[in-house]
C-alpha positions, 0 to 999 in steps of 0.5 A: 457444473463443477467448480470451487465454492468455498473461499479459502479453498478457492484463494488456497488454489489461486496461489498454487497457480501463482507460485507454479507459474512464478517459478523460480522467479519467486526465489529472489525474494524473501521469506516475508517478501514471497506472500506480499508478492504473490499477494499482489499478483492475486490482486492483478493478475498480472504476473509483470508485478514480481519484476516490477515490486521493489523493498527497501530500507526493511521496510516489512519489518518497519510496516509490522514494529507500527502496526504493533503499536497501533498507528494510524494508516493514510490512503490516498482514495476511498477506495483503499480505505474501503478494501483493508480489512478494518477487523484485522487492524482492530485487532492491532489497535489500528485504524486507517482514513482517507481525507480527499473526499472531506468538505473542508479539504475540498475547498482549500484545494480548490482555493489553492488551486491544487489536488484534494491529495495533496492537501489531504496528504499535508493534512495527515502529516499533521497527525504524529500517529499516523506512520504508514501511507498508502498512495495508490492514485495521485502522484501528487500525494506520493511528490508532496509527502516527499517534499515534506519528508525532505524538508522536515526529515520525517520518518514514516514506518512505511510509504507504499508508493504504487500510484497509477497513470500516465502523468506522474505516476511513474516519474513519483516512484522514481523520486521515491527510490532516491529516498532513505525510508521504507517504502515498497513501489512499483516502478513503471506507470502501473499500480493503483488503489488494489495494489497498496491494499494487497500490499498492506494485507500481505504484510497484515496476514503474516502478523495475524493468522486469518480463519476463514474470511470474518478477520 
């Protein structure tokens, strides 16, 4: 059998086929805007995502100034956590955490009678270092991060509101597009914890010039 075994040659095709295939639909984005997107349709598969991915507030550049600086990302589930690429942001001093599955948040919310994201998400609004957030599961996460944002006038570098489902999910992003922040969503019930990863190493690979798979 004949078939491509090497990584990079096998990622480097992958997105050939996507930018045949997106056609000129790619040209309504930017320069910095164009990998993030091909990137999450690598992820997918799903080619929906181009009509579907939304920018605002320069939220590319905002994401990369924090990143610079060496803060620290939130991620609504482990599974988030587990997919970034943990030797690419060391190499910016970052770090990134997820607190749903911490003993201590688990029994406040079971107290308060509400979601572990939610506490989870009060709980890293407590830290001024952590600057980007990525929910990609709970629209509870993405409702109280707003909630807090208005009440308080907090500045995130960046939200990636992507959570997926049916209850929430979409009517979260809805509530994220009426916010004066940098954000990148996707509208619609879609999303999920693959996505926010593709985004943020969309942005990540543009600051750092990957060789090979061990960055």
């Amino acid at each position: 059998m004949s078939y491509i075994r090497k990584p990079m040659d096998i990622e480097a095709r992958s997105f050939e086929i996507i930018e045949e295939e997106l056609g000129e639909k790619i040209e309504k984005f930017s320069e910095r805007e164009k990998p993030i997107v091909k990137r999450v349709v690598h992820t997918t598969a799903d080619f929906e995502y181009a009509d579907l991915i939304e920018f605002e507030n320069y939220a590319i550049e905002s994401a990369m100034e924090a990143l610079r600086n060496g803060c620290r990302i939130y991620c609504d589930t482990k599974m988030i956590l587990n997919g970034l690429s943990k030797k690419t942001l060391e190499k910016f001093g970052c770090s990134a955490y997820s607190l749903v599955s911490d003993a201590k948040v688990a029994e406040e919310a079971k107290k308060r009678e509400v979601t572990r994201s939610i506490v989870g998400i009060e709980k890293a609004l407590e830290d001024p270092d952590t600057k980007i957030f990525l929910i990609g599961n709970a629209p509870t996460a993405l409702f109280t991060l707003l909630e807090r944002v208005n009440k308080e006038n907090l500045k995130p570098a960046l939200v990636v509101g992507v959570p997926v489902g049916f209850v929430g999910a979409a009517e979260s992003k809805e509530e994220l597009a009426k916010f004066d922040i940098p954000y990148i969503r996707i509208k619609g019930r879609k999303g999920g914890s693959t996505v926010a990863v593709s985004i943020l190493h969309g942005i990540l690979y543009q600051m750092f010039n990957r060789v090979g798979f061990d960055g």
